[in-house]
MIBA-925205 format. One record per residue (C-alpha): residue number from 1; residue in one letter; chain; x, y, z. Coordinates in Angstrom, 2 decimals, decimal comma, padded with zeros to 5 digits. Each point is the difference from the previous one (the first is absolute). Example, Ala and Ser with C-alpha at 12.3 -4.5 7.8 and 13.67 -1.06 7.14 Angstrom:
+-----+---+---+---------+---------+---------+
!   k ! r ! c !      px !      py !      pz !
+-----+---+---+---------+---------+---------+
!   1 ! A ! A !  012,30 ! -004,50 !  007,80 !
!   2 ! S ! A !  001,37 !  003,44 ! -000,66 !
+-----+---+---+---------+---------+---------+
This chain:
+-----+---+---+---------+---------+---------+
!   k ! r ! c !      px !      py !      pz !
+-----+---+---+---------+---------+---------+
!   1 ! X ! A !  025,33 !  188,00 !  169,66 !
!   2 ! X ! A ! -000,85 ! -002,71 !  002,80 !
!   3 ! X ! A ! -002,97 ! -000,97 !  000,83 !
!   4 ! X ! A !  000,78 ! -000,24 !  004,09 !
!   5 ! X ! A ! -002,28 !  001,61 !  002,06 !
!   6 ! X ! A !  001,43 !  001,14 !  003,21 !
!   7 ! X ! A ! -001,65 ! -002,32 !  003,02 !
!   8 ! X ! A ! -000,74 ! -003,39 ! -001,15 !
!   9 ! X ! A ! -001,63 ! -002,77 !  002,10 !
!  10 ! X ! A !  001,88 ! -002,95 !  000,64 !
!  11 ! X ! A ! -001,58 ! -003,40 ! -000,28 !
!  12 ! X ! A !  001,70 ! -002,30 !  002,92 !
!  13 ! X ! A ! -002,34 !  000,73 !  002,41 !
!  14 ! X ! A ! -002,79 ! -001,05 ! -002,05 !
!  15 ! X ! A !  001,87 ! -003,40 ! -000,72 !
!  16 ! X ! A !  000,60 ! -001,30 !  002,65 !
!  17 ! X ! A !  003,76 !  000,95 ! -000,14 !
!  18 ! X ! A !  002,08 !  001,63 !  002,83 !
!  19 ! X ! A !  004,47 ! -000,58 !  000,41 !
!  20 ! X ! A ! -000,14 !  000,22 !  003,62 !
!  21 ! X ! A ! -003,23 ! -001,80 !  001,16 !
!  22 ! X ! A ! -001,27 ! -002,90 ! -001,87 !
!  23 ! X ! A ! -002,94 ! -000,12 !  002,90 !
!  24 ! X ! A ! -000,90 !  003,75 ! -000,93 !
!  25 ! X ! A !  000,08 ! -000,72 ! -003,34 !
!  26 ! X ! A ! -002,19 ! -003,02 !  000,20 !
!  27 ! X ! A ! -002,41 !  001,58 !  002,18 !
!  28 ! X ! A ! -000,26 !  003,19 ! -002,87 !
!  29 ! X ! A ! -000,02 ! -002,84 ! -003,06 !
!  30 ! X ! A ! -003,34 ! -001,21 !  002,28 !
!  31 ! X ! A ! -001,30 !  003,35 !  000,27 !
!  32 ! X ! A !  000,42 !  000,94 ! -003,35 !
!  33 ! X ! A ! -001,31 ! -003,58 ! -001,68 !
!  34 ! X ! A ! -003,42 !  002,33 ! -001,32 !
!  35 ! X ! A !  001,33 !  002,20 ! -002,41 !
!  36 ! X ! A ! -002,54 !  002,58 !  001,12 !
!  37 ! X ! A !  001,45 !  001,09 !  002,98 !
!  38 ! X ! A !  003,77 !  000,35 ! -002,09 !
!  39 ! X ! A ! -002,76 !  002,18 ! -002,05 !
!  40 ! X ! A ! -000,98 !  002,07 !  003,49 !
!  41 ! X ! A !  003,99 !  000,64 !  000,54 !
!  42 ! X ! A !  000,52 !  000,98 ! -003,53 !
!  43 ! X ! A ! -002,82 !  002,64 ! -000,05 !
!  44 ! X ! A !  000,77 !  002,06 !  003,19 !
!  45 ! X ! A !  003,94 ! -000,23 ! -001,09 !
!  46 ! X ! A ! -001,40 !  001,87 ! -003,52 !
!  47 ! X ! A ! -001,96 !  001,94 !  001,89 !
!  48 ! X ! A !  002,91 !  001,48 !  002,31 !
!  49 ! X ! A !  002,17 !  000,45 ! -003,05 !
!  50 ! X ! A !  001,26 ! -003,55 ! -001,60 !
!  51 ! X ! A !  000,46 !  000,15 ! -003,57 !
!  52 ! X ! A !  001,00 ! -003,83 ! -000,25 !
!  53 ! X ! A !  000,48 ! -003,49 !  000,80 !
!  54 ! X ! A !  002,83 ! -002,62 ! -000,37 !
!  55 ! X ! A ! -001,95 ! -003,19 ! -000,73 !
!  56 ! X ! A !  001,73 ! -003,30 ! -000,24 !
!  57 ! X ! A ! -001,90 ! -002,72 ! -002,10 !
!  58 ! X ! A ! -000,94 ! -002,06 !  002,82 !
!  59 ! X ! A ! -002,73 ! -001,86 ! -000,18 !
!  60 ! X ! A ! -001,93 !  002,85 !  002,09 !
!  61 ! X ! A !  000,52 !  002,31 ! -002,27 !
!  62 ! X ! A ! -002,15 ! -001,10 ! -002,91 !
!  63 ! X ! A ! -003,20 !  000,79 !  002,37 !
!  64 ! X ! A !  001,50 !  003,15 !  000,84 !
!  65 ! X ! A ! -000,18 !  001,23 ! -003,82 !
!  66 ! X ! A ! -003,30 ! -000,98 ! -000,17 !
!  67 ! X ! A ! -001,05 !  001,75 !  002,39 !
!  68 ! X ! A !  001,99 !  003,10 ! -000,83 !
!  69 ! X ! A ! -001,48 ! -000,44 ! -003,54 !
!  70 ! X ! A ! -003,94 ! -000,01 !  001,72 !
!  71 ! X ! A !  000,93 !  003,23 !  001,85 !
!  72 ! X ! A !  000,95 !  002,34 ! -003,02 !
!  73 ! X ! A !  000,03 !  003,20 !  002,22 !
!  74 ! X ! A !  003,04 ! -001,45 !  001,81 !
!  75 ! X ! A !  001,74 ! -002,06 ! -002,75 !
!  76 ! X ! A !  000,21 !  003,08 ! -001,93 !
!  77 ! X ! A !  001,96 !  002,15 !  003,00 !
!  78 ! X ! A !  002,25 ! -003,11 !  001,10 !
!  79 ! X ! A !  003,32 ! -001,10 ! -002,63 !
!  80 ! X ! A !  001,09 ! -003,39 !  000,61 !
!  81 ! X ! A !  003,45 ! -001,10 ! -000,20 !
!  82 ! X ! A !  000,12 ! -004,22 ! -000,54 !
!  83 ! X ! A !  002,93 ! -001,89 !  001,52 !
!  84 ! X ! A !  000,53 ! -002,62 ! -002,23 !
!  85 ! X ! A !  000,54 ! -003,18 ! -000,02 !
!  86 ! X ! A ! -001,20 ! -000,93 !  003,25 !
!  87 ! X ! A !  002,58 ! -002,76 !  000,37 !
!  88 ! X ! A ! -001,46 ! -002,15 !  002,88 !
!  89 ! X ! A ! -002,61 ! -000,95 ! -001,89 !
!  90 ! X ! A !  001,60 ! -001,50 ! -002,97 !
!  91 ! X ! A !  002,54 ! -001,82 !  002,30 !
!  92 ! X ! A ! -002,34 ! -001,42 !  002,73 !
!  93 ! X ! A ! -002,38 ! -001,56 ! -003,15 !
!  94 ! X ! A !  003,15 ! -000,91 ! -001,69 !
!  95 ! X ! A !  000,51 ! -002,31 !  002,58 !
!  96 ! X ! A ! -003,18 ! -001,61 !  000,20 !
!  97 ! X ! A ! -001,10 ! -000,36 ! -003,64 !
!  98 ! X ! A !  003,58 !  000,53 ! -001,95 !
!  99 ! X ! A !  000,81 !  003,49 ! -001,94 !
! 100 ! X ! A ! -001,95 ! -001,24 ! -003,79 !
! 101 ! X ! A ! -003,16 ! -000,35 !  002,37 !
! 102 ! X ! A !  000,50 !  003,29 !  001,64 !
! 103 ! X ! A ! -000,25 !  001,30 ! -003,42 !
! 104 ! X ! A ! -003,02 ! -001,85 ! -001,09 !
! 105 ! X ! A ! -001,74 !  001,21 !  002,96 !
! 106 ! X ! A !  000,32 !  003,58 ! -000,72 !
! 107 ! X ! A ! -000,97 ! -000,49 ! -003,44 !
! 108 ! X ! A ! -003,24 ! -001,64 !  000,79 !
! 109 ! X ! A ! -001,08 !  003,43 !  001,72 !
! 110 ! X ! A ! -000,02 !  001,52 ! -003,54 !
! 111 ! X ! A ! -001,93 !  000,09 ! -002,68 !
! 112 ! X ! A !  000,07 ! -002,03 ! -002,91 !
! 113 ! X ! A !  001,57 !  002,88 ! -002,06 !
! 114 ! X ! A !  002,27 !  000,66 !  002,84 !
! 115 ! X ! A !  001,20 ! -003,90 !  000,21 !
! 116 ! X ! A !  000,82 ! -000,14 ! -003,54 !
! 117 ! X ! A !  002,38 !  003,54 !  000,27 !
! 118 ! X ! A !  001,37 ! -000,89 !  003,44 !
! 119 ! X ! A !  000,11 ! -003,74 ! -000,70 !
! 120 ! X ! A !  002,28 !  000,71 ! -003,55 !
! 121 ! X ! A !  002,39 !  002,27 !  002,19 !
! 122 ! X ! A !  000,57 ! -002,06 !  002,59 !
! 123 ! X ! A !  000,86 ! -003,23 ! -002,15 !
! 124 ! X ! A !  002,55 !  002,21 ! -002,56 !
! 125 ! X ! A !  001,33 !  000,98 !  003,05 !
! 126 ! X ! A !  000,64 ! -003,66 !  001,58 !
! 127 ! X ! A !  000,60 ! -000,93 ! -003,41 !
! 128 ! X ! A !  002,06 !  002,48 ! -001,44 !
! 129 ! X ! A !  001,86 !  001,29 !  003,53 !
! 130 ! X ! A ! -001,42 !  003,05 ! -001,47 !
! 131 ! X ! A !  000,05 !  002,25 !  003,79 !
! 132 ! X ! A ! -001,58 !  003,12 ! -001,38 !
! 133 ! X ! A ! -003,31 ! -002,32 ! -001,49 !
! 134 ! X ! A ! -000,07 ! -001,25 !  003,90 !
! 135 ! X ! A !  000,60 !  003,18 !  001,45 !
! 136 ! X ! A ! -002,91 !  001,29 ! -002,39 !
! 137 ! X ! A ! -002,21 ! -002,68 !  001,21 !
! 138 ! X ! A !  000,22 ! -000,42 !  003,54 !
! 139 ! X ! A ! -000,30 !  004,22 !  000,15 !
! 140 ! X ! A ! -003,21 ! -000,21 ! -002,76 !
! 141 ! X ! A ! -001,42 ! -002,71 !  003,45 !
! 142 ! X ! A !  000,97 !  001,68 !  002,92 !
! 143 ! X ! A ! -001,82 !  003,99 ! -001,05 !
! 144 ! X ! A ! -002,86 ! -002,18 ! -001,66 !
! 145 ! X ! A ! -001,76 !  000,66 !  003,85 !
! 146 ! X ! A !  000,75 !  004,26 ! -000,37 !
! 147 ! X ! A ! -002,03 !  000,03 ! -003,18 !
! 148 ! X ! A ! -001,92 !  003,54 ! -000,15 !
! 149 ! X ! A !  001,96 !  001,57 !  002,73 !
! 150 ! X ! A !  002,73 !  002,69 ! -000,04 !
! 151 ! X ! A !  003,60 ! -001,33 !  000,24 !
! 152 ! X ! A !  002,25 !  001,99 !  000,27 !
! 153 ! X ! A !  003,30 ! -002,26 !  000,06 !
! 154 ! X ! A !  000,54 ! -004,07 !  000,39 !
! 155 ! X ! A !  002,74 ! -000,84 !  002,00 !
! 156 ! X ! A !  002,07 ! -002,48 ! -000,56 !
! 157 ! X ! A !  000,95 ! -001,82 !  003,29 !
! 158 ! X ! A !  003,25 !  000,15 !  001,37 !
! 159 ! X ! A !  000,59 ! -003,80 !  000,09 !
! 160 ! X ! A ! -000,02 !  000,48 ! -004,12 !
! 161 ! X ! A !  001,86 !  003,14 !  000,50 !
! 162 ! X ! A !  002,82 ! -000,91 !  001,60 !
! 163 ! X ! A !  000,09 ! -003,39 ! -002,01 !
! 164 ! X ! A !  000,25 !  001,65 ! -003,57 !
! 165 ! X ! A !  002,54 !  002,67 !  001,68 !
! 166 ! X ! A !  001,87 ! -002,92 !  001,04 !
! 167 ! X ! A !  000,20 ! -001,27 ! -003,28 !
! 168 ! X ! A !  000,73 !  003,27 ! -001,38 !
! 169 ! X ! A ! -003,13 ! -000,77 ! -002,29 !
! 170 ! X ! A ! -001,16 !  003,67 ! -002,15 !
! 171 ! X ! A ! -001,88 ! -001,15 ! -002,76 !
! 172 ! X ! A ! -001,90 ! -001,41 !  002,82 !
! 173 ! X ! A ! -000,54 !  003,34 !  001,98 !
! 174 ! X ! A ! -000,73 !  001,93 ! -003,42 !
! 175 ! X ! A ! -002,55 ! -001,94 ! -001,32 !
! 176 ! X ! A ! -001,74 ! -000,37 !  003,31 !
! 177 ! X ! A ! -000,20 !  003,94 !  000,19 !
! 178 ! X ! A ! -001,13 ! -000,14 ! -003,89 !
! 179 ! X ! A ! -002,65 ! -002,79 !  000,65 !
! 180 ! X ! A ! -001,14 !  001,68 !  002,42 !
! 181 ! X ! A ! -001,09 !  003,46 ! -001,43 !
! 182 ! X ! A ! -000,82 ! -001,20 ! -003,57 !
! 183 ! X ! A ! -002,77 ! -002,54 !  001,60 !
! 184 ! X ! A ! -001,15 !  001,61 !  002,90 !
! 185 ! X ! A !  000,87 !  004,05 !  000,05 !
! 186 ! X ! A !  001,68 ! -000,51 !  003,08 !
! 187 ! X ! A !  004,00 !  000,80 !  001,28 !
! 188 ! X ! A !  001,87 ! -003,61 !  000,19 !
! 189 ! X ! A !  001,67 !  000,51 !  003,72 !
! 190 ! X ! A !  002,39 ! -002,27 !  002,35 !
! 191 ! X ! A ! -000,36 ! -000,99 !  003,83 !
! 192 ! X ! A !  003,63 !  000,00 !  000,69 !
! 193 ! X ! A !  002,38 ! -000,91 !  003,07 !
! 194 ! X ! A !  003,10 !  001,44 ! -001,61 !
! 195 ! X ! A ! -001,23 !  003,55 ! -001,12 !
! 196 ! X ! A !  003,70 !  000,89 ! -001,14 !
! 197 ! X ! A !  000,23 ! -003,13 ! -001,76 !
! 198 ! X ! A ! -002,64 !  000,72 ! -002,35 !
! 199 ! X ! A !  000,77 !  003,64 ! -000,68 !
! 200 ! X ! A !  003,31 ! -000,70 ! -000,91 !
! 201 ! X ! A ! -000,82 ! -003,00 ! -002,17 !
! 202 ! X ! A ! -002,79 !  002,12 ! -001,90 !
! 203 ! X ! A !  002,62 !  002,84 ! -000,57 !
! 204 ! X ! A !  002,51 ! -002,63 ! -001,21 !
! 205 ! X ! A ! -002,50 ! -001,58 ! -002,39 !
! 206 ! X ! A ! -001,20 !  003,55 ! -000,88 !
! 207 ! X ! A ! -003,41 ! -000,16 !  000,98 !
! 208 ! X ! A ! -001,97 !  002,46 !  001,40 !
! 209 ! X ! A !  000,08 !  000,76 !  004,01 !
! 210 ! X ! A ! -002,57 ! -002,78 !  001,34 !
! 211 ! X ! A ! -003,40 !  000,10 !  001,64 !
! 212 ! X ! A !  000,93 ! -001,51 !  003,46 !
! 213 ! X ! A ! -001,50 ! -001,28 !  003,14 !
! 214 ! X ! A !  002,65 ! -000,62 !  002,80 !
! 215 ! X ! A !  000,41 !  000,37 !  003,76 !
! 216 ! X ! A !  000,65 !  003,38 !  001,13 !
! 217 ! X ! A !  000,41 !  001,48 !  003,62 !
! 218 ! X ! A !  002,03 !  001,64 !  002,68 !
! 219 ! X ! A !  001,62 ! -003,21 !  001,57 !
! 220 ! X ! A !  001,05 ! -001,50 ! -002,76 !
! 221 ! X ! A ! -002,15 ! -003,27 !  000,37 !
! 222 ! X ! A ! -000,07 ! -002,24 ! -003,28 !
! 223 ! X ! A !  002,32 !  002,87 ! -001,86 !
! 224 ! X ! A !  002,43 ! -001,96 ! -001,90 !
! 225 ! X ! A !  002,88 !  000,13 ! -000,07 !
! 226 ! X ! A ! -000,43 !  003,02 !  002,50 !
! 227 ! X ! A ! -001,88 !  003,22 !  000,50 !
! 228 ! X ! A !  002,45 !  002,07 ! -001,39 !
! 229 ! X ! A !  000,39 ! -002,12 ! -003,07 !
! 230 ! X ! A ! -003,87 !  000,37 ! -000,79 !
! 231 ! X ! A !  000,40 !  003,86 !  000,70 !
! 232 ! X ! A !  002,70 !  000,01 ! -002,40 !
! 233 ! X ! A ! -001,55 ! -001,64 ! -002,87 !
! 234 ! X ! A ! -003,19 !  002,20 !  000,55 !
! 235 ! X ! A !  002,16 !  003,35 ! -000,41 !
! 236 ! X ! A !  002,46 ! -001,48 ! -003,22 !
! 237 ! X ! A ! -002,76 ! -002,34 ! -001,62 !
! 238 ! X ! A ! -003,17 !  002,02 !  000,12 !
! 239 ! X ! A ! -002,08 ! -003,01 !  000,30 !
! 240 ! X ! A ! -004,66 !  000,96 !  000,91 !
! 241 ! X ! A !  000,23 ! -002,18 !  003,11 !
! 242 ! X ! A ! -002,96 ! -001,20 !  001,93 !
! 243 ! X ! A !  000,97 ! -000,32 !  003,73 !
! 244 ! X ! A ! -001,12 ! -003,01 !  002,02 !
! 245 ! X ! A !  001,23 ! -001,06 !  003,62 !
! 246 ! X ! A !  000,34 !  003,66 !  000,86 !
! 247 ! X ! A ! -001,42 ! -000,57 !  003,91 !
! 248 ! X ! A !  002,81 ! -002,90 ! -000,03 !
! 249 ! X ! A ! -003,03 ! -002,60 !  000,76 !
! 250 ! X ! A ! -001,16 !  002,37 !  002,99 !
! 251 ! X ! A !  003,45 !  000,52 !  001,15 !
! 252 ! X ! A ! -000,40 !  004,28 ! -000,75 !
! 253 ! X ! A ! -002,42 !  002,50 !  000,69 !
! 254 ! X ! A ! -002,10 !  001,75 ! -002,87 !
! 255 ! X ! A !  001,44 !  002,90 !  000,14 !
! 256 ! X ! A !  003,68 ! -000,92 !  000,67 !
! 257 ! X ! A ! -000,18 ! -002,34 ! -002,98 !
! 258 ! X ! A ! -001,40 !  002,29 ! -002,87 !
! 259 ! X ! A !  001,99 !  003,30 !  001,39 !
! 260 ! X ! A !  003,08 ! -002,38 ! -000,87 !
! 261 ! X ! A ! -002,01 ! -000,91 ! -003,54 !
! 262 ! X ! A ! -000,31 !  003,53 ! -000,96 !
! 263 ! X ! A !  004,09 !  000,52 !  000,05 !
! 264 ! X ! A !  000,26 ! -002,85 ! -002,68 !
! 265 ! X ! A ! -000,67 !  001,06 ! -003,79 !
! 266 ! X ! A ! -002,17 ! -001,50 ! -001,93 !
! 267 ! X ! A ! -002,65 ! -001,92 !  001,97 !
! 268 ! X ! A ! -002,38 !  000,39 ! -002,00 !
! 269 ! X ! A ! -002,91 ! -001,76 !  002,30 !
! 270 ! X ! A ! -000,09 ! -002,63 !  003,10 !
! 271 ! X ! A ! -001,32 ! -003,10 !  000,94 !
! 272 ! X ! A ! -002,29 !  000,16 !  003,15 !
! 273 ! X ! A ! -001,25 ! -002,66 !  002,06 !
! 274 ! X ! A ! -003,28 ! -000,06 !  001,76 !
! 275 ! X ! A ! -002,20 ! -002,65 !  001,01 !
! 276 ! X ! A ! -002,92 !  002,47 !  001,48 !
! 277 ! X ! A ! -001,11 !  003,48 !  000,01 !
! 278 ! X ! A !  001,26 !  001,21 !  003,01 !
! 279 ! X ! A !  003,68 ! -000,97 ! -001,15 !
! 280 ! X ! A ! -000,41 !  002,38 ! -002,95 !
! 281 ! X ! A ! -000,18 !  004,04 !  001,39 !
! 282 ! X ! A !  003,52 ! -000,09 !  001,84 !
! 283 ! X ! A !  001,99 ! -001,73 ! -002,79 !
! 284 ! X ! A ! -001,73 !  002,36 ! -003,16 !
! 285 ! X ! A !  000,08 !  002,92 !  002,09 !
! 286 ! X ! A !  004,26 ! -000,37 !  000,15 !
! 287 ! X ! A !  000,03 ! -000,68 ! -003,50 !
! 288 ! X ! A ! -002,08 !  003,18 ! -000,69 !
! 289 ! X ! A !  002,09 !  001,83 !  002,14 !
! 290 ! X ! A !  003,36 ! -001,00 ! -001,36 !
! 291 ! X ! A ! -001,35 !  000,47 ! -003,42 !
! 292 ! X ! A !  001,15 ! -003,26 ! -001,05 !
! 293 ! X ! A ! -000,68 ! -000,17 ! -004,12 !
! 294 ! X ! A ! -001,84 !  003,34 !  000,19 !
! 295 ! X ! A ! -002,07 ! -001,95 !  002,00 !
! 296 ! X ! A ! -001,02 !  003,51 !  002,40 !
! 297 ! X ! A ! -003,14 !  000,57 ! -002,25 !
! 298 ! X ! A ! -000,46 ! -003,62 ! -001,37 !
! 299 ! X ! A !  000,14 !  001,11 ! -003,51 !
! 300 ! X ! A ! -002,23 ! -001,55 ! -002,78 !
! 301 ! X ! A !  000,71 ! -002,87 ! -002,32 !
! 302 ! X ! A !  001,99 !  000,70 ! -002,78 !
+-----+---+---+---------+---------+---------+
């Protein structure tokens, strides 16, 4: 059964990042630089009926957990859902140290025990070409920060995605759904921007229907290759689908947006965006009344 919970918080807001304002966004990454006040947004959103939060591993997000981790009473009513890797960090220090010192780096925020383990799958990896000892790795760094919290699925991000559907790659997409539940209970799950794509290449491969986090709304926006394609695939494929871009970045009302939600099968939760309080009542209140993921009385985790 998945572990989506039907309104989930999304992080861009909180870092900084917006598609059609980079001053808007850089005013909220300003605002949001003391993890406390992320912490204020967080606990009025569970309050009002979030049961989750997409978290990239930015470099915010480490003070985030903590915090979540010093405030039990809300850790234990809010799932997170990590958004791994978070690519612009490994390519920006990439650039200014080289890719072996990225590496190093992270290591050195382990501990000793964790250097050695880490340290011996990263070089059989480089060594080796071994992809799955990498893959191991570099997921066994990025959660390190969600220690003690409830995950309920890591999402790989669509950049990979797309990449290893490119290259046809399903060893790669079964082991990362393996790695993930054997070493940290939780569903292994795919940011896509070719829903159809990866439905019909798990189906081929004969692999189960996929956790999956993809744009879905009325207009179409970021739907590839069209609306009707993604509708498609949902009905055939059966794939749990968690919904982001469902306002089409502001471009649709609340309630326009999820009535249109609530005519596609299987959304099994959405991704909300909200960078205060006050932009939380309209946007939960359409999702309650659509019933979007059984969302009208905000059920329990299971």
């Amino acid at each position: 059964m998945t572990r989506l919970v039907p309104i989930v918080l999304g992080h861009n807001a909180f870092f900084g990042v917006d598609h059609l304002s980079a001053a808007r966004g850089s005013e909220r990454a300003a605002f949001f630089a003391e993890p406390r006040r992320i912490l204020d947004v967080i606990s009025s959103s569970v309050e009002m009926g979030a049961g989750g939060m997409m978290m990239s591993t930015h470099q915010r997000a480490e003070g985030v957990c903590d915090l979540l981790r010093a405030e039990t009473h809300l850790a234990q009513r809010l799932r997170l859902y990590p958004l791994l890797p978070y690519a612009q960090k490994y390519i920006t220090r990439a650039n200014e140290v080289g890719l072996v010192n990225v590496a190093f780096e992270a290591l050195a925020q382990t501990t000793l025990r964790e250097k050695f383990s880490m340290g011996w799958q990263v070089a059989k990896g480089v060594v080796t070409k071994d992809l799955f000892a990498m893959i191991s790795a570099l997921v066994r760094l990025e959660l390190k920060m969600f220690r003690g919290l409830d995950v309920g699925a890591v999402f790989l991000h669509d950049v990979l995605t797309d990449l290893l559907l490119a290259l046809r790659l399903r060893e790669v997409f079964a082991f990362y759904v393996e790695e993930i539940k054997a070493a940290h209970g939780a569903d292994g799950a795919f940011a896509t921007k070719n829903l159809p794509l990866l439905c019909r290449s798990f189906e081929e491969w004969q692999l189960p229907p996929p956790v999956v986090m993809t744009h879905f709304n009325k207009t179409g926006f970021h739907m590839n290759p069209s609306r009707e394609a993604c509708e498609e695939a949902m009905r055939t494929h059966h794939p749990d689908v968690m919904a982001m871009g469902t306002l089409a970045s502001g471009f649709l009302k609340p309630d326009e947006a999820y009535a249109y939600l609530a005519t596609v099968p299987n959304i099994r939760s959405v991704v909300v965006g909200v960078s205060s309080p006050s932009h939380v009542g309209e946007t939960f209140a359409a999702i309650r009344k659509h019933g979007i993921g059984g969302s009208n009385g905000f059920p329990a985790h299971s």
